[in-house]
N, C-alpha and C positions, 0 to 999 in steps of 0.2 A: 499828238494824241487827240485831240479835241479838232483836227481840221487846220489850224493855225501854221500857217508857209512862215520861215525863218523872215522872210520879208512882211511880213503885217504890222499894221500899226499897232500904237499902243490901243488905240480906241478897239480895234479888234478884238486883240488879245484877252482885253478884260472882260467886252461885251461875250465872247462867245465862252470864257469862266462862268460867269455872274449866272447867263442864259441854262448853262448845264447846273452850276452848284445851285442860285440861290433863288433866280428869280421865281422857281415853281411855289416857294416859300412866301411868295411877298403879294400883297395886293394891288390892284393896279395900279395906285398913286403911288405907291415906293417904286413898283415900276419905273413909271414916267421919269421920275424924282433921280434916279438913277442912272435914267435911258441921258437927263440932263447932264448928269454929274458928269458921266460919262462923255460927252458933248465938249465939256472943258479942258479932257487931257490935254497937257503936250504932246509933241511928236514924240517917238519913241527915240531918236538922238535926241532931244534934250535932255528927255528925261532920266536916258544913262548916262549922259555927260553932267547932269547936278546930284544922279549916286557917284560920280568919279569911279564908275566899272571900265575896268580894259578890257574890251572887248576882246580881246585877242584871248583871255582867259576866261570866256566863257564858259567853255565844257568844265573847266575845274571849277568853277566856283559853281556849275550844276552841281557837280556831285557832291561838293562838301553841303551844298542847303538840302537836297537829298538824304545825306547821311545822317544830317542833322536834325531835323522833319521824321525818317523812317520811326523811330523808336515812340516817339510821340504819336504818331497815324497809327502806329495799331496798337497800341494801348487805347487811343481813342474808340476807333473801328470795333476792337475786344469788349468795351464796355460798351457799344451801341450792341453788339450783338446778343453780349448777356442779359442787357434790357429790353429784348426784343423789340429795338428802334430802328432796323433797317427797312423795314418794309412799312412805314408810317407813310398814309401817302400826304 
């Protein structure tokens, strides 16, 4: 969705999230602060091998966080729009 190859790092991953969701939001020191944090991931094998994910069941366990997620995203999304907060820059 965001650009991100099944092969990126976790450092990626997050950075090109954070970059779309949050960073327009933050000032340049939470920036930096984050650009850091970010700095310290693990690899992205480790860090599914210390969640214990099988990787083999990845698509399944997309859709159930999906499923799980959907009802709450637009309940959220519904109440940003009824507050006319979508277009805050």
């Amino acid at each position: 969705k965001w650009g991100v190859e099944g092969d990126a790092t976790l450092n990626k991953c997050v950075t090109v999230a954070y970059d779309e969701a949050l960073r327009p939001h933050h000032p340049w020191i939470v920036q930096k602060a984050v650009g850091v944090a970010f700095g310290l991931l693990p690899s992205k094998e480790s860090f599914v091998q210390k969640l214990e994910i099988d990787m083999s069941k990845r698509a399944e366990y997309k859709e159930r966080v999906e499923a799980c997620m959907k009802p709450m995203n637009d309940k959220m999304y519904a109440y940003y729009e009824e507050k006319k907060l979508m277009n805050i820059p």
